[in-house]
KEZADREN-190076 format. One record per residue: x, y, z of N, C-alpha, C, O, CB in turn. Coordinates in nm, 2 decimals, padded with zeros to 4 digits, m for minus. Glycine has a CB too. Layout:
N
ZAMAR|nu|nv|nw|cau|cav|caw|cu|cv|cw|ou|ov|ow|cbu|cbv|cbw
ZAMAR|X|Y|Z|X|Y|Z|X|Y|Z|X|Y|Z|X|Y|Z
...
# end
This chain:
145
ZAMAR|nu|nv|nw|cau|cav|caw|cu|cv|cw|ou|ov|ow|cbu|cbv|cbw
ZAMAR|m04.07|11.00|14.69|m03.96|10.91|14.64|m04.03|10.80|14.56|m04.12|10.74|14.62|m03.88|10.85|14.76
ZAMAR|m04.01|10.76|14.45|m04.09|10.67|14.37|m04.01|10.52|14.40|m03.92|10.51|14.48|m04.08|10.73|14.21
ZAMAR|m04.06|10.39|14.31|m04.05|10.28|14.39|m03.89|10.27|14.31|m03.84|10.33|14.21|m04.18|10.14|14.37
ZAMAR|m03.86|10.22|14.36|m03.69|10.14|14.40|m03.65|10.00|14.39|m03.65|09.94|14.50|m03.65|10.16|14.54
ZAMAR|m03.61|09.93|14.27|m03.58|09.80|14.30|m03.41|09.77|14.34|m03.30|09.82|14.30|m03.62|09.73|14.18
ZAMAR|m03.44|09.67|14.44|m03.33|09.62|14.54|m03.23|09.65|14.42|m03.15|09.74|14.44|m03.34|09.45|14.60
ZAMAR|m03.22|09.59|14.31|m03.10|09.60|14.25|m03.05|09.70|14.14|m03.00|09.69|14.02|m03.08|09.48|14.21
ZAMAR|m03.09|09.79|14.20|m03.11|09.93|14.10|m02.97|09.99|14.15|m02.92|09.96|14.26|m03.27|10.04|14.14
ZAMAR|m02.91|10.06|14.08|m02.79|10.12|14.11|m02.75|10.22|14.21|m02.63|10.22|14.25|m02.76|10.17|14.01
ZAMAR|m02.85|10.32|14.26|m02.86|10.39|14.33|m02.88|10.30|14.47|m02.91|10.37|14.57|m02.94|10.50|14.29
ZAMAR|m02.88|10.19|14.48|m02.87|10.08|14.60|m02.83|10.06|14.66|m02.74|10.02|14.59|m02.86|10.01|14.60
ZAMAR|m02.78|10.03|14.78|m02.65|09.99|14.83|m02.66|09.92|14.92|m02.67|09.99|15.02|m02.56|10.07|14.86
ZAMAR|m02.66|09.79|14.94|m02.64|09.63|14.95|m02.58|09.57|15.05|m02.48|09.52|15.00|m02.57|09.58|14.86
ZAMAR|m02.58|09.53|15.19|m02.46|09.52|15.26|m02.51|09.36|15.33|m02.62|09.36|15.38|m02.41|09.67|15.37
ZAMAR|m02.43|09.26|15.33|m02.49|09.13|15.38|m02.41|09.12|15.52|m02.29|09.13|15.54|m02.47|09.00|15.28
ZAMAR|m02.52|09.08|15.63|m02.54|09.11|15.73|m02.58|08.98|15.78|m02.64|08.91|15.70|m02.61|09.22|15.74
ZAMAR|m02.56|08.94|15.95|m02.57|08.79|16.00|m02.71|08.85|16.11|m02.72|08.96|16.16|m02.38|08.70|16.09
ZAMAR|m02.79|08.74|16.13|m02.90|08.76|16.21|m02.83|08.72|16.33|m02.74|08.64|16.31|m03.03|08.67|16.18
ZAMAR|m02.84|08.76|16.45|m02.73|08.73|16.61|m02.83|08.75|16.71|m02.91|08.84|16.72|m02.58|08.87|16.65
ZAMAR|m02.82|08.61|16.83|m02.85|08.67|16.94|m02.84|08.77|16.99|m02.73|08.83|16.97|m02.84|08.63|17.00
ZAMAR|m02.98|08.83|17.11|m02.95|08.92|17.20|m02.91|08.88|17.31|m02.99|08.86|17.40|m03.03|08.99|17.21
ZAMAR|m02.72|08.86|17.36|m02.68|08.82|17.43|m02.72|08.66|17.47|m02.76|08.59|17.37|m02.69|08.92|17.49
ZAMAR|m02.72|08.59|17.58|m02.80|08.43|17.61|m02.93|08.45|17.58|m02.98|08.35|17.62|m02.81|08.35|17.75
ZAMAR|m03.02|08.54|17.54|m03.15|08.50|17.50|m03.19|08.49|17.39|m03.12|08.52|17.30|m03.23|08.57|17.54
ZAMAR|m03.34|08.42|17.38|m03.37|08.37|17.24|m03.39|08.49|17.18|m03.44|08.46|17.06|m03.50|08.27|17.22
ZAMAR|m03.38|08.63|17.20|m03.47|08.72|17.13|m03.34|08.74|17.00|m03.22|08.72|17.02|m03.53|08.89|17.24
ZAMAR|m03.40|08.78|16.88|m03.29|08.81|16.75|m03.27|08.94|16.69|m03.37|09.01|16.66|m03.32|08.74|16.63
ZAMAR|m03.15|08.98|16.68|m03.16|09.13|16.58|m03.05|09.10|16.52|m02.98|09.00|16.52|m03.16|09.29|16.65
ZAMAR|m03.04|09.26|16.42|m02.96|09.24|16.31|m02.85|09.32|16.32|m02.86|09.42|16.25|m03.04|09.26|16.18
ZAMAR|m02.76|09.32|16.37|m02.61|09.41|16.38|m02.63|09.47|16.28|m02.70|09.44|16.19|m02.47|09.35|16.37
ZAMAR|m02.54|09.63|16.30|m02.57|09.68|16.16|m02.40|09.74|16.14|m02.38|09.82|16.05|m02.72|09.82|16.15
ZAMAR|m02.30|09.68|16.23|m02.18|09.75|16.26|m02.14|09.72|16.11|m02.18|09.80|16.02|m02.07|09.70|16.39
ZAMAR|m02.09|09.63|16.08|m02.00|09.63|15.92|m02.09|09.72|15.79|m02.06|09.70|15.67|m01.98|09.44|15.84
ZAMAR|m02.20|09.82|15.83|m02.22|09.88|15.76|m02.20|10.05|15.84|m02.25|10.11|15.94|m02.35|09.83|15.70
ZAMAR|m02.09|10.10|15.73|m02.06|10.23|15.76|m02.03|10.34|15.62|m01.99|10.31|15.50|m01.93|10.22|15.84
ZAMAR|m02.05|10.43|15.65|m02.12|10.50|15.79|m02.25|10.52|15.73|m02.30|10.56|15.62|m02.04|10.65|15.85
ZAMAR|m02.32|10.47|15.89|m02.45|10.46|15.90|m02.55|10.59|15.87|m02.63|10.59|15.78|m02.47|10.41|16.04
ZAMAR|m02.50|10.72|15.96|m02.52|10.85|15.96|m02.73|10.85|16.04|m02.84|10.90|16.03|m02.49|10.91|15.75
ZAMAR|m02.67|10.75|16.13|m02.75|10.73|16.29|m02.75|10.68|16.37|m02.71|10.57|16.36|m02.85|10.71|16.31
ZAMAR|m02.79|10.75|16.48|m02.81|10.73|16.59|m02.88|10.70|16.64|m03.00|10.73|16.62|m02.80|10.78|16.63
ZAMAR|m02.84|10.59|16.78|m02.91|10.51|16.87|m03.00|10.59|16.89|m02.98|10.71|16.92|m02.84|10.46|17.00
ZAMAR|m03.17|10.51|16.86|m03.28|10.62|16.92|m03.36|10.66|16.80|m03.48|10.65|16.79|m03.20|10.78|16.99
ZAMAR|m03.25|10.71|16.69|m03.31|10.71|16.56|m03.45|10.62|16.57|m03.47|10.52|16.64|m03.19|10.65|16.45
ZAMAR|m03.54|10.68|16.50|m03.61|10.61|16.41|m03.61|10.62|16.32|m03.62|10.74|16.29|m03.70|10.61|16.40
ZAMAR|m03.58|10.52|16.19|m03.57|10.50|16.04|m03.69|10.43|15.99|m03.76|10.36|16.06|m03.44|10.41|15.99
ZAMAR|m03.68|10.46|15.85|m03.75|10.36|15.79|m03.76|10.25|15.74|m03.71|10.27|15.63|m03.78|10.37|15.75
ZAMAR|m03.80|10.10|15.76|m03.74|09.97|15.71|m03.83|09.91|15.63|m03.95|09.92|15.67|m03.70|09.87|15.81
ZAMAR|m03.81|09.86|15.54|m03.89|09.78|15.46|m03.84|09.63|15.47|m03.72|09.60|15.45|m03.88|09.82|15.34
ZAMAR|m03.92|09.56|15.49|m03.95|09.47|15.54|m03.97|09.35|15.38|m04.08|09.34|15.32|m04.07|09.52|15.65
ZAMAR|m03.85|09.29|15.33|m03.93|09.24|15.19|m04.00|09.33|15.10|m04.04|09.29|14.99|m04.04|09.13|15.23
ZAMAR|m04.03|09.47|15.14|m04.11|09.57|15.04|m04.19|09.60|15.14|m04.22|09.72|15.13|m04.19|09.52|14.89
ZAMAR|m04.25|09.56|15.24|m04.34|09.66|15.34|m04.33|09.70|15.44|m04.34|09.65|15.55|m04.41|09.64|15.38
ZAMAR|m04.31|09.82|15.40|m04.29|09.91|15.43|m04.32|09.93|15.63|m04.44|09.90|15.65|m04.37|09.98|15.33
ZAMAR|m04.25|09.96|15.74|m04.25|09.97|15.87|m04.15|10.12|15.93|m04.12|10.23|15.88|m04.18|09.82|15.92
ZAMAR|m04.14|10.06|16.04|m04.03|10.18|16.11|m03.96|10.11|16.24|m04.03|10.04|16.32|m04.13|10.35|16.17
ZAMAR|m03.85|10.12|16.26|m03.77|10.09|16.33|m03.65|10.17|16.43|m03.57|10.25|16.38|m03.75|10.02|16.26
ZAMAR|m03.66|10.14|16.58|m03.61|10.24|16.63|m03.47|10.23|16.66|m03.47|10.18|16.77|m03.67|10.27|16.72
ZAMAR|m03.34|10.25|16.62|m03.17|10.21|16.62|m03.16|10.19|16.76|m03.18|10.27|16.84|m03.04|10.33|16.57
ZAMAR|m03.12|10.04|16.78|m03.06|10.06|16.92|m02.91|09.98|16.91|m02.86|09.98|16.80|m03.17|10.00|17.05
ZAMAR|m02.86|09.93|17.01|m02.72|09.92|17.02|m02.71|09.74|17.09|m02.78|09.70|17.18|m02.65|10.06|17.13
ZAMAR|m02.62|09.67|17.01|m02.58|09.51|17.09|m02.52|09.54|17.18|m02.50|09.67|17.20|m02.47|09.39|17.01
ZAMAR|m02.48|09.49|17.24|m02.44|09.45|17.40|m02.29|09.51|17.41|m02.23|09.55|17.51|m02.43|09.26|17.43
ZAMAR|m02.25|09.51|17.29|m02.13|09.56|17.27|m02.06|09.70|17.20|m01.95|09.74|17.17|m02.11|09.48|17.21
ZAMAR|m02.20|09.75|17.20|m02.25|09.90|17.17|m02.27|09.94|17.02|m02.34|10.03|16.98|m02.13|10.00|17.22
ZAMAR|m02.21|09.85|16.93|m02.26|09.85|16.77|m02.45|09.89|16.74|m02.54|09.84|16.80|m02.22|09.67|16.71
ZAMAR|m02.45|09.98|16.64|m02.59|09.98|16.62|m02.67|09.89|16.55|m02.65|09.88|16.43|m02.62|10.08|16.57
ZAMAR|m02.79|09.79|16.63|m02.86|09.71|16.59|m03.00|09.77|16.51|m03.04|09.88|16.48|m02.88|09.64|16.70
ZAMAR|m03.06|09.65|16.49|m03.26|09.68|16.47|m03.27|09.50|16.52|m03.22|09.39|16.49|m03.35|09.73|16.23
ZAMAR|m03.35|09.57|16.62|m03.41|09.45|16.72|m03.54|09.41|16.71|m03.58|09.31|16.76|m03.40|09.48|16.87
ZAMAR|m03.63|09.53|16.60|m03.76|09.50|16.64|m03.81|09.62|16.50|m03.72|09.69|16.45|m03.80|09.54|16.83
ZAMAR|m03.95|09.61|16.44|m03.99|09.73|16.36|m04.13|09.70|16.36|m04.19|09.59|16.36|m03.92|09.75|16.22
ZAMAR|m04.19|09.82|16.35|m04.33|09.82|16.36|m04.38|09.94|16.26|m04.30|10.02|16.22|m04.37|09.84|16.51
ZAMAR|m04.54|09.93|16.22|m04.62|09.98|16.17|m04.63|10.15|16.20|m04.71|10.22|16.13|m04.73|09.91|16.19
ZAMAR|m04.60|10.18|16.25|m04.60|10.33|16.31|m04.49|10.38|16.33|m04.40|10.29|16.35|m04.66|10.35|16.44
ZAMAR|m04.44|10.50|16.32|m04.35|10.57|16.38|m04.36|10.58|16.53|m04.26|10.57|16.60|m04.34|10.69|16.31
ZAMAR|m04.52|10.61|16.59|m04.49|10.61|16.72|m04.50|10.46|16.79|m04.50|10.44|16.92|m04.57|10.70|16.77
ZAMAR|m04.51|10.36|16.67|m04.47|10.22|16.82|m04.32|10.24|16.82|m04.25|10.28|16.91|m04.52|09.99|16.79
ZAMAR|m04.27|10.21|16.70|m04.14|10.23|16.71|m04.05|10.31|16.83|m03.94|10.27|16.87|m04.12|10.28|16.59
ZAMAR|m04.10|10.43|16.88|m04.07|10.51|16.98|m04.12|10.49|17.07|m04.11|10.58|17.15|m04.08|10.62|16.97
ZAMAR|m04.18|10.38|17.09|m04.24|10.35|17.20|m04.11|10.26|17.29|m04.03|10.18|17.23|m04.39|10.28|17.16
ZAMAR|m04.11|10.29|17.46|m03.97|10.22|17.49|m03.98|10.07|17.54|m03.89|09.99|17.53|m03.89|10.30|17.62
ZAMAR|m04.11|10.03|17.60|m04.15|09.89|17.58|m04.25|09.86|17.48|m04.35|09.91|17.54|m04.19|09.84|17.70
ZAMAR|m04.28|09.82|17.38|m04.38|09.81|17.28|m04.37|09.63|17.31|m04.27|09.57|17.33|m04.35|09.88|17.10
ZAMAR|m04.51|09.59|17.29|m04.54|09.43|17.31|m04.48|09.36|17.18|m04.49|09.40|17.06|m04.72|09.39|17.32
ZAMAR|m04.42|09.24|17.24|m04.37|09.18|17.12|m04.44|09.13|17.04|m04.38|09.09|16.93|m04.31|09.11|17.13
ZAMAR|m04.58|09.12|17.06|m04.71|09.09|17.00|m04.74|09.20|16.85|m04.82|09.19|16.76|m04.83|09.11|17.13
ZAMAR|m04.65|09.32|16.90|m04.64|09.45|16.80|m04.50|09.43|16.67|m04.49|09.48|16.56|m04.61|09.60|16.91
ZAMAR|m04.39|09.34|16.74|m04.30|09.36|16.63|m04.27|09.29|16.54|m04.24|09.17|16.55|m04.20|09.39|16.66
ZAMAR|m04.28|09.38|16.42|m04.27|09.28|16.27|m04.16|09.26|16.22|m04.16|09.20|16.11|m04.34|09.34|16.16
ZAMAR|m04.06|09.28|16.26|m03.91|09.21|16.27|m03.89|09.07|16.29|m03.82|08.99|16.23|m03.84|09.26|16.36
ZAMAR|m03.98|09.06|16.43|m04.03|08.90|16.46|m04.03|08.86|16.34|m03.94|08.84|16.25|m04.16|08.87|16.53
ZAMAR|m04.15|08.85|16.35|m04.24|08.82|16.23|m04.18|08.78|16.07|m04.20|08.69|16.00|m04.33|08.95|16.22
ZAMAR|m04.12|08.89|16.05|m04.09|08.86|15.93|m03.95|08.76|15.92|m03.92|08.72|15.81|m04.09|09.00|15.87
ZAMAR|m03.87|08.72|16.06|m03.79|08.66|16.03|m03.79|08.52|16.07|m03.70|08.44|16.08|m03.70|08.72|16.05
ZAMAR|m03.95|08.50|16.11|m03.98|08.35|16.16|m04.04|08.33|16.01|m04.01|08.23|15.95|m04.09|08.31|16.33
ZAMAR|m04.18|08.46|15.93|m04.20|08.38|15.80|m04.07|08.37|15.71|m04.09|08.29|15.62|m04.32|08.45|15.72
ZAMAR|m03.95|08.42|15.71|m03.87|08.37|15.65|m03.80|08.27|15.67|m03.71|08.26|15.58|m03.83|08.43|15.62
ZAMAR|m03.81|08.18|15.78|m03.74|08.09|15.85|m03.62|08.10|15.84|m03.56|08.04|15.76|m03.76|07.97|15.83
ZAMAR|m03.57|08.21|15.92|m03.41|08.25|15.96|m03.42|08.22|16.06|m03.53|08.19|16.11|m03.35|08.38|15.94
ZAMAR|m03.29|08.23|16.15|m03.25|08.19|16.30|m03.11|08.23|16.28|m03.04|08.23|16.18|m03.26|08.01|16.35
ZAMAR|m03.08|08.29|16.42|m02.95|08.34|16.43|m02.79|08.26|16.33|m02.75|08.14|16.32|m02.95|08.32|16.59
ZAMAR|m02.75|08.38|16.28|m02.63|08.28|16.17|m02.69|08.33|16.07|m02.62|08.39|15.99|m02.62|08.10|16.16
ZAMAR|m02.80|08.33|16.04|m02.86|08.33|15.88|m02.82|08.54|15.82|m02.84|08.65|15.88|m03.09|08.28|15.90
ZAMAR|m02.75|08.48|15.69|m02.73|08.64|15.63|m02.91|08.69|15.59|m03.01|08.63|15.59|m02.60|08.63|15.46
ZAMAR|m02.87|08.80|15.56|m02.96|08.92|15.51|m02.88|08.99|15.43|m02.77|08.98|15.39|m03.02|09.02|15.62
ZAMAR|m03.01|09.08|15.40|m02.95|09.20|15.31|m03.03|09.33|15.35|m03.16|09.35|15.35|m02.97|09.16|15.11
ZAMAR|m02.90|09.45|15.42|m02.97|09.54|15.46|m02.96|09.64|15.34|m02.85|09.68|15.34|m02.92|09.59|15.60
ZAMAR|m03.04|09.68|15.25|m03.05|09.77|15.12|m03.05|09.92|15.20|m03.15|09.96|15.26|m03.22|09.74|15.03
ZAMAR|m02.96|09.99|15.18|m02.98|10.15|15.20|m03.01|10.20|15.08|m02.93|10.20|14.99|m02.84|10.23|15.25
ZAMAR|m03.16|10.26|15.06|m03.19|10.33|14.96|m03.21|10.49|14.93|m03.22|10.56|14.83|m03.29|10.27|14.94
ZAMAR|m03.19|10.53|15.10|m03.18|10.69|15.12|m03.10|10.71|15.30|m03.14|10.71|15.42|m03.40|10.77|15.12
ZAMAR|m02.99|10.71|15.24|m02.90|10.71|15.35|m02.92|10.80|15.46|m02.93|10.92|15.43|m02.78|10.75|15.30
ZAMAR|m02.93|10.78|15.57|m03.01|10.87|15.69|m03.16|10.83|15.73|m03.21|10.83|15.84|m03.02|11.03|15.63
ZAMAR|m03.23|10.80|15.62|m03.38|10.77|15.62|m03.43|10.65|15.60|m03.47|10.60|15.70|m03.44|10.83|15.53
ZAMAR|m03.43|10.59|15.48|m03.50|10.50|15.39|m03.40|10.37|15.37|m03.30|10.39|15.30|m03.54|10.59|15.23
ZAMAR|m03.42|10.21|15.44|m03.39|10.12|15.47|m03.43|10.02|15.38|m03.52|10.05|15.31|m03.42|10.12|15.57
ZAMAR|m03.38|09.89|15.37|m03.49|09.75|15.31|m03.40|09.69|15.39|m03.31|09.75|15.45|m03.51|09.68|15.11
ZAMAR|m03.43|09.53|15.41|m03.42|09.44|15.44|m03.45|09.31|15.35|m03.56|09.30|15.29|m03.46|09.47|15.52
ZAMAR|m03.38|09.23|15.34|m03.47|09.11|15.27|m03.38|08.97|15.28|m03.27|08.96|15.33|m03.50|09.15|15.08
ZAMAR|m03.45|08.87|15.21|m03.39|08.72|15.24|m03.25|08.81|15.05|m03.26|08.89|14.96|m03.58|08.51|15.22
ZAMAR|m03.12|08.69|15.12|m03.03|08.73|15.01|m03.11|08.61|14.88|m03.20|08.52|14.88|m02.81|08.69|15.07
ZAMAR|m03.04|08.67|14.77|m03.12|08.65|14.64|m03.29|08.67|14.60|m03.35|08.63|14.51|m03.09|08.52|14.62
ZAMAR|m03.33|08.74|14.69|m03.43|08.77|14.70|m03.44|08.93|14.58|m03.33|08.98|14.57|m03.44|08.78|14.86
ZAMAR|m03.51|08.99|14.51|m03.54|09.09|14.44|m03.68|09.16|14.46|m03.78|09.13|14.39|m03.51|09.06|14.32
ZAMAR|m03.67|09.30|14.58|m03.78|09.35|14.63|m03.77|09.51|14.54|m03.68|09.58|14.51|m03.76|09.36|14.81
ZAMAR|m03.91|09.52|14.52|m03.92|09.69|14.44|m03.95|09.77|14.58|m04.07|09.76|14.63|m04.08|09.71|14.29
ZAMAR|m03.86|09.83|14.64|m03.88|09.90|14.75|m04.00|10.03|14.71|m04.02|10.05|14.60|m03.72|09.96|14.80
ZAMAR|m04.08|10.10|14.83|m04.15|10.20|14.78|m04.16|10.29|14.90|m04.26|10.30|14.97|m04.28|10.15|14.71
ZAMAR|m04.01|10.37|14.94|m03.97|10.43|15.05|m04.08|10.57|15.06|m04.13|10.64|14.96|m03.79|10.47|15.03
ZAMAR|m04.10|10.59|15.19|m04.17|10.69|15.19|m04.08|10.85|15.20|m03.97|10.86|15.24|m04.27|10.66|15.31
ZAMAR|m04.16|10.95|15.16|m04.09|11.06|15.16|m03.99|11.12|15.29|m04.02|11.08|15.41|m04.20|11.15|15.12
ZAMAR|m03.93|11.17|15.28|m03.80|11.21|15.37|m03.92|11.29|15.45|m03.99|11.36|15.37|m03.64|11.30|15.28
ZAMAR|m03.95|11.29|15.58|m04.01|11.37|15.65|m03.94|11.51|15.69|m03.82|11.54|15.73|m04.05|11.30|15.75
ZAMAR|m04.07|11.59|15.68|m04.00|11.76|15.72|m03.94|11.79|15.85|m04.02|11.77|15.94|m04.13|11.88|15.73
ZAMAR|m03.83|11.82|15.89|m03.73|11.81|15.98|m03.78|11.87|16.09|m03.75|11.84|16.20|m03.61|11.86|15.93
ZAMAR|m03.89|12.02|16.05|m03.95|12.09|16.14|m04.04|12.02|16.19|m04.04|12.03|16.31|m03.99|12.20|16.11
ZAMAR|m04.13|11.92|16.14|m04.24|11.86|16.20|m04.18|11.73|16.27|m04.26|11.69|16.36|m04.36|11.83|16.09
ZAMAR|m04.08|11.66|16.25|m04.02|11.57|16.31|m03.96|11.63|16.44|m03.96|11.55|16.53|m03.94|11.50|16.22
ZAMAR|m03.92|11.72|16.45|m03.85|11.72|16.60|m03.98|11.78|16.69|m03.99|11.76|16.81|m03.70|11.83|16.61
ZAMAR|m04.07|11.87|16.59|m04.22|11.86|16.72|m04.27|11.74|16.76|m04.31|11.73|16.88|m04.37|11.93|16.67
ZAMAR|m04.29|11.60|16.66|m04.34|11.57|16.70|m04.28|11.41|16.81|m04.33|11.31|16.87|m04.41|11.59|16.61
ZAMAR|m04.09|11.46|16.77|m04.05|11.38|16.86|m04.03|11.44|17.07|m04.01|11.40|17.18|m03.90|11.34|16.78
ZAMAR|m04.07|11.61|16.99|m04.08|11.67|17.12|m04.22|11.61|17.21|m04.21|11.58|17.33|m04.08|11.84|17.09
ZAMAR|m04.32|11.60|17.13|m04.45|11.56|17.21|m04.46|11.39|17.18|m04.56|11.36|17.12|m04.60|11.67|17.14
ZAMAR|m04.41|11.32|17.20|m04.40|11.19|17.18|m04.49|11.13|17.03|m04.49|11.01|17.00|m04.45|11.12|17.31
# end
C-alpha cells in the first residue's frame, strides 16, 4: 500500500472524544459512532499513531461499544492479554499530545478492516499503512500465538 495523506479522498475521517475507563485514570478512544467498523473485539488492526505506524488490539467500554485502549510496536504485544503499560504507545502518544479525557481526535480509516490513523484534529499526517497481511499466515499465526 503506498503512503496516504490524511486528507486524501480515499480517507475517511470520523471525530471521536478521548473517555475514561470507567472511575479510573486509564484512557481510550470509543470507536462506537464509527460504523460499520467491520471488527471484532480481539481483532488486531493496524494504527498509526500521527504516521507511526503500531498495532492495536479492539476491545470493548464498559458498555460493550468497540474501543482502542492501548497500541503497541508488534502485532504480538498487541495480542498479548496483559502487556506492561510501560509497552503502550497509545499512552504515550496521548500524554505527548497533551490530551485528557473530552479531548476530540481523528480516527482516519484508510483500509477498512485493516489499516487505521489516528491524530490530533487539524493535524495533516501522510499515513504509510502496511500491506494487508496473507489471511493464511494470519490465522497460523494467531493459532500459535
Amino acid at each position: 500500500m503506498s503512503r496516504i495523506p490524511s486528507d486524501h479522498a480515499t480517507v475517511t475521517s470520523h471525530p471521536l472524544a478521548i473517555d475514561q475507563v470507567g472511575r479510573t485514570s486509564r484512557l481510550q478512544v470509543p470507536l462506537d459512532p464509527v460504523a460499520p467498523l467491520e471488527l471484532t473485539p480481539g481483532a488486531v488492526l493496524s494504527l498509526s499513531l500521527s504516521g507511526t505506524q503500531r498495532y492495536a488490539q479492539l476491545t470493548q467500554t464498559l458498555a460493550g461499544a468497540p474501543a482502542l485502549r492501548s497500541a503497541f510496536q508488534t502485532r504480538r504485544l498487541a495480542r498479548v492479554e496483559e502487556p506492561t503499560t510501560e509497552d503502550n504507545r497509545l499512552t504515550d502518544w496521548i500524554n505527548g499530545a497533551d490530551l485528557v479525557a473530552g479531548n476530540r481526535v481523528v480516527f482516519d480509516v484508510l483500509a477498512a478492516g485493516h489499516a487505521y490513523g489516528l491524530r490530533v484534529p487539524g493535524e495533516r499526517v501522510v499515513y504509510d499503512p502496511p500491506a494487508r497481511p496473507d489471511p493464511d499466515l494470519s490465522d497460523i499465526a494467531e493459532k500459535f500465538g
